[in-house]
Structures are given as C-alpha cells and as structure tokens.
PQR file with spaces between the fields and no chain letter, atoms N, CA, C, O and H, PARSE charges and radii, in Angstrom:
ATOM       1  N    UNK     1       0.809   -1.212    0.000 -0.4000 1.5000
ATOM       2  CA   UNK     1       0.000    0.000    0.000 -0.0000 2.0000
ATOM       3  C    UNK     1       0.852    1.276    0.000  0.5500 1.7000
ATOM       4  O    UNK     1       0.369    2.073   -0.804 -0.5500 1.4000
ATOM       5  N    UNK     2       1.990    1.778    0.637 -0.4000 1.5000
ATOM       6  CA   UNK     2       3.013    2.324    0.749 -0.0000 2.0000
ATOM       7  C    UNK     2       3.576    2.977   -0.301  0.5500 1.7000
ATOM       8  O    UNK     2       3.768    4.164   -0.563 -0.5500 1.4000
ATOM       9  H    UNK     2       2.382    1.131    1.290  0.4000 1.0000
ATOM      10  N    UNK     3       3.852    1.691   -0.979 -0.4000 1.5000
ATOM      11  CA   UNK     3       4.853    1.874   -2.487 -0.0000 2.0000
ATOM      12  C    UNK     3       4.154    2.959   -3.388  0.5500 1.7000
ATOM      13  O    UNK     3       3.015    2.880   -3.849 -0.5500 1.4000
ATOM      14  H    UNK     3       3.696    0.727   -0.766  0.4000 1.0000
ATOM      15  N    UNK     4       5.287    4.253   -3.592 -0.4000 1.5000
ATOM      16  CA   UNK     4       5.305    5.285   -4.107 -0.0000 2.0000
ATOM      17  C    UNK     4       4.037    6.084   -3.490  0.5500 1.7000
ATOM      18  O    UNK     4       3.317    6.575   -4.359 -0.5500 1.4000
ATOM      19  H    UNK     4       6.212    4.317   -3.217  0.4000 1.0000
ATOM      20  N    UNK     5       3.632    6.305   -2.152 -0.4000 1.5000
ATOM      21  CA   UNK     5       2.644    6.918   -1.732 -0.0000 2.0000
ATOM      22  C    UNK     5       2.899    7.119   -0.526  0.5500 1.7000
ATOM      23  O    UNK     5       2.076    7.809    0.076 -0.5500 1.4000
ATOM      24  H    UNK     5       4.217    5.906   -1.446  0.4000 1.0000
ATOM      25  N    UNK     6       3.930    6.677    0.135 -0.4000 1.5000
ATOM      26  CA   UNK     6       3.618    7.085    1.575 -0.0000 2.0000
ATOM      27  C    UNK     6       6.117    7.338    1.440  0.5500 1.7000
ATOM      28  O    UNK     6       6.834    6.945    0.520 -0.5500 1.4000
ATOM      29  H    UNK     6       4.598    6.117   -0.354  0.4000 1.0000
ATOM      30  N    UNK     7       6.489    7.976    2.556 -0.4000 1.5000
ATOM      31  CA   UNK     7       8.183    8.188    3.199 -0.0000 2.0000
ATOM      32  C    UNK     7       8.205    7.116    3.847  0.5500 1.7000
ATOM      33  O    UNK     7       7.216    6.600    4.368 -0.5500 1.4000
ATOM      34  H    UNK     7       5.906    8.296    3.303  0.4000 1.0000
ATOM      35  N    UNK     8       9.438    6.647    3.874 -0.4000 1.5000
ATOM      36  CA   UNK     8       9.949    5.886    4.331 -0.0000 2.0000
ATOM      37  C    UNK     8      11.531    5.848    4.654  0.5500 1.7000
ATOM      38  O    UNK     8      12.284    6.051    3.702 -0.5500 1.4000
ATOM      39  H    UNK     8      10.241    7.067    3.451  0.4000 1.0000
ATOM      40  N    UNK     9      12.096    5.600    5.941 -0.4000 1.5000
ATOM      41  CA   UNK     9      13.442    5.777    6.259 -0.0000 2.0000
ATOM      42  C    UNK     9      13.881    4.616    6.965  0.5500 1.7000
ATOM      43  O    UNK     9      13.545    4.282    8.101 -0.5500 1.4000
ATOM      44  H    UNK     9      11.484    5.435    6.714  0.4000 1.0000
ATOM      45  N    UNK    10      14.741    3.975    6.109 -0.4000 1.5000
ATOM      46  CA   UNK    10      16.033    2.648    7.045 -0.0000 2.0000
ATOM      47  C    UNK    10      17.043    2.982    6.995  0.5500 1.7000
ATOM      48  O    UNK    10      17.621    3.285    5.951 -0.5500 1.4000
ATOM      49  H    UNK    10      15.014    4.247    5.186  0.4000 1.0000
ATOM      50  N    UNK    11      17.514    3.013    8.111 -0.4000 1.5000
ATOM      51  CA   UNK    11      18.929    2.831    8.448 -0.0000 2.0000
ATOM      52  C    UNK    11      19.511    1.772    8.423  0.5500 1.7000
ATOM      53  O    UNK    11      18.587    0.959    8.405 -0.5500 1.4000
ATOM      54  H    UNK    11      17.044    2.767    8.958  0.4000 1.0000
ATOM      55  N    UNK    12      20.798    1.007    8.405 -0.4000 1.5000
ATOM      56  CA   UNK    12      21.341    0.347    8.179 -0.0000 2.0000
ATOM      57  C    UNK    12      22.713    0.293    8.354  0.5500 1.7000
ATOM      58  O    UNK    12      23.131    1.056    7.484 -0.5500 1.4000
ATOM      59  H    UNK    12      21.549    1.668    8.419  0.4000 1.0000
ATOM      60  N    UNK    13      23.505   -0.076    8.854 -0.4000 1.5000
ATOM      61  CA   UNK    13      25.348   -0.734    8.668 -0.0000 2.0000
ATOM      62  C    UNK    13      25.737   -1.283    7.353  0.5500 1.7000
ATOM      63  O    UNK    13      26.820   -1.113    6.793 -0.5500 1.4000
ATOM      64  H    UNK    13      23.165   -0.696    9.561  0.4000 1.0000
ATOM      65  N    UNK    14      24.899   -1.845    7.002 -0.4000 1.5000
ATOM      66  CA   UNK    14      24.961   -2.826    5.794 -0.0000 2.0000
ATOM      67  C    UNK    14      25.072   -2.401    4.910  0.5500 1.7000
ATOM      68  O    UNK    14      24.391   -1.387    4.751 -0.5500 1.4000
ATOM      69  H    UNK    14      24.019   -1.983    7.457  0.4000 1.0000
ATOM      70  N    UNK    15      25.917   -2.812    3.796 -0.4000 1.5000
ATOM      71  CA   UNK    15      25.778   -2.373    2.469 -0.0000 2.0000
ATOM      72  C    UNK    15      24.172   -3.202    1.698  0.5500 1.7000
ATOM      73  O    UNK    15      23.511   -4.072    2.265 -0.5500 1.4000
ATOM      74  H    UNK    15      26.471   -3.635    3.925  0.4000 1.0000
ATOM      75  N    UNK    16      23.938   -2.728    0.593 -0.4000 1.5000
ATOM      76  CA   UNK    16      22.766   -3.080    0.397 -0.0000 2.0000
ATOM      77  C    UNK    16      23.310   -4.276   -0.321  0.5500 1.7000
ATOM      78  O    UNK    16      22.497   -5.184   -0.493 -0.5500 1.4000
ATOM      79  H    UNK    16      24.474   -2.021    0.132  0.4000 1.0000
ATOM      80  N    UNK    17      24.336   -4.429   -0.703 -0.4000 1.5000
ATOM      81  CA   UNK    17      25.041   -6.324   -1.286 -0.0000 2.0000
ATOM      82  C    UNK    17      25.028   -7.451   -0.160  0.5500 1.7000
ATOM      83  O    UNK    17      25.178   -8.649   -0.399 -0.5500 1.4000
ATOM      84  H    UNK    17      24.997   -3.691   -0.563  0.4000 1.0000
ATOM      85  N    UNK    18      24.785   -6.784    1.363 -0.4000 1.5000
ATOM      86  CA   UNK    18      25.321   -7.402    2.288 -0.0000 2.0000
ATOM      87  C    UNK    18      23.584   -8.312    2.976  0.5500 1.7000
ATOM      88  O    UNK    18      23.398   -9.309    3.674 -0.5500 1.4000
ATOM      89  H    UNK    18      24.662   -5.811    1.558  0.4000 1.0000
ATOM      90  N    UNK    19      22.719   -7.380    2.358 -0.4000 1.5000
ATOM      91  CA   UNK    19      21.612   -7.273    2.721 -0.0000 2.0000
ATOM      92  C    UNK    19      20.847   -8.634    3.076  0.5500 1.7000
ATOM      93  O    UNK    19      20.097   -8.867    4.023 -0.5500 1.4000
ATOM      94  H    UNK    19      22.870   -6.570    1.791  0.4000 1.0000
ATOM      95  N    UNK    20      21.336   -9.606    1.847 -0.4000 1.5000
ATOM      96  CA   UNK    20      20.612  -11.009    1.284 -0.0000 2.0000
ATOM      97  C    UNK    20      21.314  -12.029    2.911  0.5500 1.7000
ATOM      98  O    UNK    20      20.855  -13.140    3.179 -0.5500 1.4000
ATOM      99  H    UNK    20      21.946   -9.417    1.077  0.4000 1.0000
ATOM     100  N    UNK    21      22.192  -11.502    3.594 -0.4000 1.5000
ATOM     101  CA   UNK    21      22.549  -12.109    5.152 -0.0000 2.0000
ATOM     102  C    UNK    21      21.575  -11.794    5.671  0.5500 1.7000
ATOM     103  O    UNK    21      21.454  -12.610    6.585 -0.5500 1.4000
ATOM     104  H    UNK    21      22.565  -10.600    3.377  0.4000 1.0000
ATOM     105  N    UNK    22      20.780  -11.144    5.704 -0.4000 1.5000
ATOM     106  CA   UNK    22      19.472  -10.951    6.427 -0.0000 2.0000
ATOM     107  C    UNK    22      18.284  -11.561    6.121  0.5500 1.7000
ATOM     108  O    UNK    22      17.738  -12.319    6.923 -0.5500 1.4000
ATOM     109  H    UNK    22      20.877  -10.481    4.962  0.4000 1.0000
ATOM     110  N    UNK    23      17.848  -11.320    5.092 -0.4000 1.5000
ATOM     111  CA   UNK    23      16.627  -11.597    4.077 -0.0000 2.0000
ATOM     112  C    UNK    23      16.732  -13.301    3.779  0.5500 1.7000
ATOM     113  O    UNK    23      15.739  -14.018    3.898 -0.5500 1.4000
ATOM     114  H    UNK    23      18.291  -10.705    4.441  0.4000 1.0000
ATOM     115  N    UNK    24      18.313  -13.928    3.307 -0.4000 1.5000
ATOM     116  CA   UNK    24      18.214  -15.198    3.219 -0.0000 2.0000
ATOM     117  C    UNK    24      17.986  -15.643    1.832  0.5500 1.7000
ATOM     118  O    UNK    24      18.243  -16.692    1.241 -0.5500 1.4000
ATOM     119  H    UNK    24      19.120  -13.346    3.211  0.4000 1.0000
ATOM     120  N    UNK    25      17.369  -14.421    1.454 -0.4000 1.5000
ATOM     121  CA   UNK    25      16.966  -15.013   -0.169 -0.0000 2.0000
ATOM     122  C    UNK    25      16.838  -13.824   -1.233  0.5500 1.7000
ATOM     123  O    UNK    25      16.153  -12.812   -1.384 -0.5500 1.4000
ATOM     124  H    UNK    25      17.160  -13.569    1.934  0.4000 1.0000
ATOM     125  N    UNK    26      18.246  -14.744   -2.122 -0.4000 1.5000
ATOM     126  CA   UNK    26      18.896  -13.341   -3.058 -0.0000 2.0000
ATOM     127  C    UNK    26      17.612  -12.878   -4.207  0.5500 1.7000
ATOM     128  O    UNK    26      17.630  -11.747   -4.693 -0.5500 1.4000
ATOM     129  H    UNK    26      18.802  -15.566   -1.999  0.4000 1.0000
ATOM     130  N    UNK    27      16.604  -13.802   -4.540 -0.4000 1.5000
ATOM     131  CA   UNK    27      15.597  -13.006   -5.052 -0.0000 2.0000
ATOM     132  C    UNK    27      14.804  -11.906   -4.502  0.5500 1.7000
ATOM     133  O    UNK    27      14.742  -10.754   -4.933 -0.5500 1.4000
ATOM     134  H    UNK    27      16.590  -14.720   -4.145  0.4000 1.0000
ATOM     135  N    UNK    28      14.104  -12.500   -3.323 -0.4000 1.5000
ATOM     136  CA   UNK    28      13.754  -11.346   -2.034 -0.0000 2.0000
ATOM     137  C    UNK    28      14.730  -10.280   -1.862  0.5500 1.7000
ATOM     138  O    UNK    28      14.257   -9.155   -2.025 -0.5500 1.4000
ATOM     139  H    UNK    28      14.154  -13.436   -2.973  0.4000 1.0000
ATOM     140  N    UNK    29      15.468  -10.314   -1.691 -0.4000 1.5000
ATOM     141  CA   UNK    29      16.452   -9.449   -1.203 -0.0000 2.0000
ATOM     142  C    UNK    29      16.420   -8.221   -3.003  0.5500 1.7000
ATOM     143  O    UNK    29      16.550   -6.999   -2.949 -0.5500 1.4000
ATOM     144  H    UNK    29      15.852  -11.228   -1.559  0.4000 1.0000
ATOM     145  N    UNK    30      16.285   -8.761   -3.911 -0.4000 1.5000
ATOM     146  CA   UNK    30      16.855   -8.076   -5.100 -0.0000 2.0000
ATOM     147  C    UNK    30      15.552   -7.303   -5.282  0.5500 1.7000
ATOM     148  O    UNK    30      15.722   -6.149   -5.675 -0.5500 1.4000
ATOM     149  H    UNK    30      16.179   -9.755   -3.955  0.4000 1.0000
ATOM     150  N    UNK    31      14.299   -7.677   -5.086 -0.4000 1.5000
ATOM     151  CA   UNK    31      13.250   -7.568   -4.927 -0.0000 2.0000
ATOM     152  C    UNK    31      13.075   -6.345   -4.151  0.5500 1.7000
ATOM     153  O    UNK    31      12.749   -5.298   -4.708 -0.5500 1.4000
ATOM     154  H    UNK    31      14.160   -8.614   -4.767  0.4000 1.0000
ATOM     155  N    UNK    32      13.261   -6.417   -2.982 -0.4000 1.5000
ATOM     156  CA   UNK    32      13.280   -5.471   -1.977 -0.0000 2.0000
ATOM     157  C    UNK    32      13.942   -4.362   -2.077  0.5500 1.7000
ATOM     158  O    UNK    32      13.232   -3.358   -2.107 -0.5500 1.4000
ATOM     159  H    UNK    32      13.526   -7.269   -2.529  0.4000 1.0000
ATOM     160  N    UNK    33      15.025   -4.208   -2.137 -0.4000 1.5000
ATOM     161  CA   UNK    33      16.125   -3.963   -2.809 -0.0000 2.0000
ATOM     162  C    UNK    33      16.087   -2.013   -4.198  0.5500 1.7000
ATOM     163  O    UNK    33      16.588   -0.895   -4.322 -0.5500 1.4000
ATOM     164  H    UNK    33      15.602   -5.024   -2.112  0.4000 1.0000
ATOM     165  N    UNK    34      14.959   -3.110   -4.899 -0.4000 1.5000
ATOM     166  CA   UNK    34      14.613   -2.176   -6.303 -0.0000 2.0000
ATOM     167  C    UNK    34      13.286   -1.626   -5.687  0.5500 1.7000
ATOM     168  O    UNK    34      12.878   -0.579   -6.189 -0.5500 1.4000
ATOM     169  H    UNK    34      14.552   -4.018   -4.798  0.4000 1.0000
ATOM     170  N    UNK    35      12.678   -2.080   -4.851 -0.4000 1.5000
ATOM     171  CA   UNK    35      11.795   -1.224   -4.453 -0.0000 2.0000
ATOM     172  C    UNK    35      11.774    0.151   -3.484  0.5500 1.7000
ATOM     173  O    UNK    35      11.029    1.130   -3.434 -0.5500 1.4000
ATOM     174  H    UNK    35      13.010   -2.931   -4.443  0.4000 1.0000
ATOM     175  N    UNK    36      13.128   -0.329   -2.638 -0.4000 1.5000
ATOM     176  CA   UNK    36      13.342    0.845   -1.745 -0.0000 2.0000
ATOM     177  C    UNK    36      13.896    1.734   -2.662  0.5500 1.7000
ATOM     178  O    UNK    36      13.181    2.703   -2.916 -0.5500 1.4000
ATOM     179  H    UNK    36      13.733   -1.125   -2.678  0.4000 1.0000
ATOM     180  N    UNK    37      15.391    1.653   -3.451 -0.4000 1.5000
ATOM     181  CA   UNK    37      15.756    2.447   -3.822 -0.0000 2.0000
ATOM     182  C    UNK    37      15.048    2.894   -4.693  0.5500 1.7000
ATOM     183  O    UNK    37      15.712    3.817   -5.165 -0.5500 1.4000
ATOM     184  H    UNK    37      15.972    0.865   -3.245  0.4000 1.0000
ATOM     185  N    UNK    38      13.638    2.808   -5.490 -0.4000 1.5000
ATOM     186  CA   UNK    38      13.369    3.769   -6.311 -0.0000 2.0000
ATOM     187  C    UNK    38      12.771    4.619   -6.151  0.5500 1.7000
ATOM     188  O    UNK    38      11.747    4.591   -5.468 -0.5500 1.4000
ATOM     189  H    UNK    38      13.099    2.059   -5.107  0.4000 1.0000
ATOM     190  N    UNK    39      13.332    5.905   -6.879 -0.4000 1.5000
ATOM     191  CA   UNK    39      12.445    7.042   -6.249 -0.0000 2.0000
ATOM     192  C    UNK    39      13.144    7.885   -5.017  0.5500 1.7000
ATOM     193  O    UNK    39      12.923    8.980   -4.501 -0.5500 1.4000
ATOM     194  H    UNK    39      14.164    5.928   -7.434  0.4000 1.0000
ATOM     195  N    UNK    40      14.492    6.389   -4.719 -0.4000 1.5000
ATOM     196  CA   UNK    40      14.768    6.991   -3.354 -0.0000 2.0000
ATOM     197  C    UNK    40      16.155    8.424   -3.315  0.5500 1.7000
ATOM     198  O    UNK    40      16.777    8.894   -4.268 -0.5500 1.4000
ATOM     199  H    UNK    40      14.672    5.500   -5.139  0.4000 1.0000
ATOM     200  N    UNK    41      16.226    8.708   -2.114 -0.4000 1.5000
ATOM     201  CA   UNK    41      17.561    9.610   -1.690 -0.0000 2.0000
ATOM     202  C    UNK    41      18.190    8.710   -0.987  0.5500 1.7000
ATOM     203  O    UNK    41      17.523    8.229   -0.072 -0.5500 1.4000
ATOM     204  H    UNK    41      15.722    8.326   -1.340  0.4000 1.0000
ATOM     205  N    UNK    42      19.579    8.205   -1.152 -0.4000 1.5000
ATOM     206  CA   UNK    42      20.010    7.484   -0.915 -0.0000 2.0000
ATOM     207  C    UNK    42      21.495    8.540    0.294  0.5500 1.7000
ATOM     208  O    UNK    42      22.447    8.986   -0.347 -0.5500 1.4000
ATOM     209  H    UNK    42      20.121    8.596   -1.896  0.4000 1.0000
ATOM     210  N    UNK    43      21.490    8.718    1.410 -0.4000 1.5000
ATOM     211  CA   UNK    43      22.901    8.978    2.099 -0.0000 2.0000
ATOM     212  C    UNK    43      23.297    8.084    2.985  0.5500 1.7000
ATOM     213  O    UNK    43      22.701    7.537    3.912 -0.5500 1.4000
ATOM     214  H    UNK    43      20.717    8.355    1.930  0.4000 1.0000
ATOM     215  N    UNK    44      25.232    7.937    2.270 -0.4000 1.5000
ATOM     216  CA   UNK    44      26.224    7.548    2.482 -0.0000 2.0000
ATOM     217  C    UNK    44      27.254    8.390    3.918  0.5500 1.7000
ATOM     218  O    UNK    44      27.761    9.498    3.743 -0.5500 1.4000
ATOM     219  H    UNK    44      25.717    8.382    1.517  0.4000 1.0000
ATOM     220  N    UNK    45      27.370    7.751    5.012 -0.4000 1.5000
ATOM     221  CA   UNK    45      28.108    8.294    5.895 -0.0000 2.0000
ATOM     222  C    UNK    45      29.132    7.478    6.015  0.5500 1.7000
ATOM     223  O    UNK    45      29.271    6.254    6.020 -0.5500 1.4000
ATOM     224  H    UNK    45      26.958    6.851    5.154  0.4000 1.0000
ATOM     225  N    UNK    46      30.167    8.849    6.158 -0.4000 1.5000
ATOM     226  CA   UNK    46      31.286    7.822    6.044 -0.0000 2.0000
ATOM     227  C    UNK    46      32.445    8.328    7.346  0.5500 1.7000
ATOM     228  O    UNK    46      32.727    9.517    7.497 -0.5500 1.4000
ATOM     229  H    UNK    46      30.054    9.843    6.153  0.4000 1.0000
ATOM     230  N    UNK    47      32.855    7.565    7.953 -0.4000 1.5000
ATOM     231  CA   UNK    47      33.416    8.299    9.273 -0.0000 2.0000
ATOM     232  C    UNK    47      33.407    7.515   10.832  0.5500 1.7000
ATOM     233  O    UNK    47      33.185    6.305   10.807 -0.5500 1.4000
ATOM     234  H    UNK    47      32.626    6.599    7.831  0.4000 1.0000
ATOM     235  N    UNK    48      33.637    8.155   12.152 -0.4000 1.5000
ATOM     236  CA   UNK    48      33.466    7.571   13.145 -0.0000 2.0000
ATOM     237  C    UNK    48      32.017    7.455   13.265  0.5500 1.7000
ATOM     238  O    UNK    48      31.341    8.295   12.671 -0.5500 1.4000
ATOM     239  H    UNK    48      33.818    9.139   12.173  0.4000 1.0000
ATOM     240  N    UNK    49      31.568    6.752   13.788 -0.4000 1.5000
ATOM     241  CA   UNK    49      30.274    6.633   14.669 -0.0000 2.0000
ATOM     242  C    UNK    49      30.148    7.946   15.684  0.5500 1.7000
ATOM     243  O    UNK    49      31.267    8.087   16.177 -0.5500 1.4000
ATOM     244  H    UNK    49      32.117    6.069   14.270  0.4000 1.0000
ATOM     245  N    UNK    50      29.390    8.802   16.116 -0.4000 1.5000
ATOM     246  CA   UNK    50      29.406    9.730   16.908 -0.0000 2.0000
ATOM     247  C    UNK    50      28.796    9.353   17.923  0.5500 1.7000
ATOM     248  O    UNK    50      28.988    9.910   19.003 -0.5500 1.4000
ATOM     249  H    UNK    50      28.481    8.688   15.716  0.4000 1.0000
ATOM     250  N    UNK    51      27.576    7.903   17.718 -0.4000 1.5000
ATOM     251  CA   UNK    51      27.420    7.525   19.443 -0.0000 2.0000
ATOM     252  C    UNK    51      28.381    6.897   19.610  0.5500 1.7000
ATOM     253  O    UNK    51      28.646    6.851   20.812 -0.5500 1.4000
ATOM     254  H    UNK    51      27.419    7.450   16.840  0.4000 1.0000
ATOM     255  N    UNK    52      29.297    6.193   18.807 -0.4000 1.5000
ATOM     256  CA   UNK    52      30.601    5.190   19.460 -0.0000 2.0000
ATOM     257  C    UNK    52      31.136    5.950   20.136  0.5500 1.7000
ATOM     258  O    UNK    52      31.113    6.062   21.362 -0.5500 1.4000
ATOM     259  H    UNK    52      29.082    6.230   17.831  0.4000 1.0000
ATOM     260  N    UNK    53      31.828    6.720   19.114 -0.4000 1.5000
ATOM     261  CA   UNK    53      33.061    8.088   19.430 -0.0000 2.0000
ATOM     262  C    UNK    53      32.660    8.744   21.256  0.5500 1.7000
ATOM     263  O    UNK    53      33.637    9.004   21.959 -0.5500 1.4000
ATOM     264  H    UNK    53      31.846    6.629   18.119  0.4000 1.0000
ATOM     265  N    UNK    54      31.601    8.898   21.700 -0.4000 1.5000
ATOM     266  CA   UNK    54      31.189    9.430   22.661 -0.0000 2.0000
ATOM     267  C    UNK    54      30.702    8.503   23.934  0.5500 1.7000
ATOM     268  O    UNK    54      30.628    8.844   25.114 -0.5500 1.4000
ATOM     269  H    UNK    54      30.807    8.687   21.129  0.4000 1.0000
ATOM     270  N    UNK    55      30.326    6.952   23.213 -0.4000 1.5000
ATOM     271  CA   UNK    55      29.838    6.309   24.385 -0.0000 2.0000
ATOM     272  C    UNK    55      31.293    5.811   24.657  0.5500 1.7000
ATOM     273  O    UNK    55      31.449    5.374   25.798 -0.5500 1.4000
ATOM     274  H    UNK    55      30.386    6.675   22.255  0.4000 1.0000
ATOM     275  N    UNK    56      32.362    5.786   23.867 -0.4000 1.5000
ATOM     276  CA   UNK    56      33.394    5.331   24.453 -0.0000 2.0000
ATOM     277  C    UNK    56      34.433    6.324   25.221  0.5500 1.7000
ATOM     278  O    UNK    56      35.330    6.084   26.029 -0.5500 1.4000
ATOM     279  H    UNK    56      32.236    6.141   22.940  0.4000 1.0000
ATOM     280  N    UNK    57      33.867    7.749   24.545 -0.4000 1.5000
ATOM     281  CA   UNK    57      34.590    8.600   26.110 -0.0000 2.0000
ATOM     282  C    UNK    57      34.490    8.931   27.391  0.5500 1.7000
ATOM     283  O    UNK    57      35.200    9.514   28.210 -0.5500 1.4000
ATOM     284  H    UNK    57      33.138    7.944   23.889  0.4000 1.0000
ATOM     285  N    UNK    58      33.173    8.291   27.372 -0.4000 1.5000
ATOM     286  CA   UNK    58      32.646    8.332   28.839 -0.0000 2.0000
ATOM     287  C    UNK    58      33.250    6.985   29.895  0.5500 1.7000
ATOM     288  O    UNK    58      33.096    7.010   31.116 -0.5500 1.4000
ATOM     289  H    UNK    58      32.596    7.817   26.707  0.4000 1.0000
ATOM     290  N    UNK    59      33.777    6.128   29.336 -0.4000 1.5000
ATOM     291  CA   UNK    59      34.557    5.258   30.050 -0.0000 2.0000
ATOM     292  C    UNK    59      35.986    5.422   30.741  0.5500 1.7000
ATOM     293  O    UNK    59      36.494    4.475   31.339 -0.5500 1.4000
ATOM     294  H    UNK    59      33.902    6.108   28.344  0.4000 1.0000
C-alpha cells in the first residue's frame, strides 16, 4: 500500500550487497532492494560513529 505513496526511512550498517545475510533469499532481497531504492535519496556516511566516538569517552 506504501509503495510510491507514503516516506519511508532505514537505516542500516549494511551495504545493500550485504543485505541477502538478512533476508536469506537473493531473489527477495533483489526484490526489496529495487523497491526501496526507487524514487529513493540514498545517504552515504562515512566516518566515526558519533554515538561510538562518545559512548566510548565516557569510560
């Protein structure tokens, strides 16, 4: 119901190649896959973690 009608935001660690370790199944996964990204804004962070960076200065 969603698809191309409603926002949607995932976060992730994962690269989206890495994805099918989750899903289990590289059709599903390819599936899924072409549906999020279309249409989509896709951002790339690249760097420390800033809750790491911080939960580990508090130790």
């Amino acid at each position: 119901d969603w698809y191309e009608r409603k926002s949607i935001i995932i976060t992730s660690n994962l690269e989206f190649s890495q994805w099918n370790r989750i899903f289990g199944d590289a059709r599903l996964t390819a599936a899924l896959v072409d549906r999020v990204i279309h249409h989509a804004h896709i951002l790339n962070f690249t760097g420390d973690s800033y809750r790491v960076t911080h939960a580990l200065s508090k130790h």
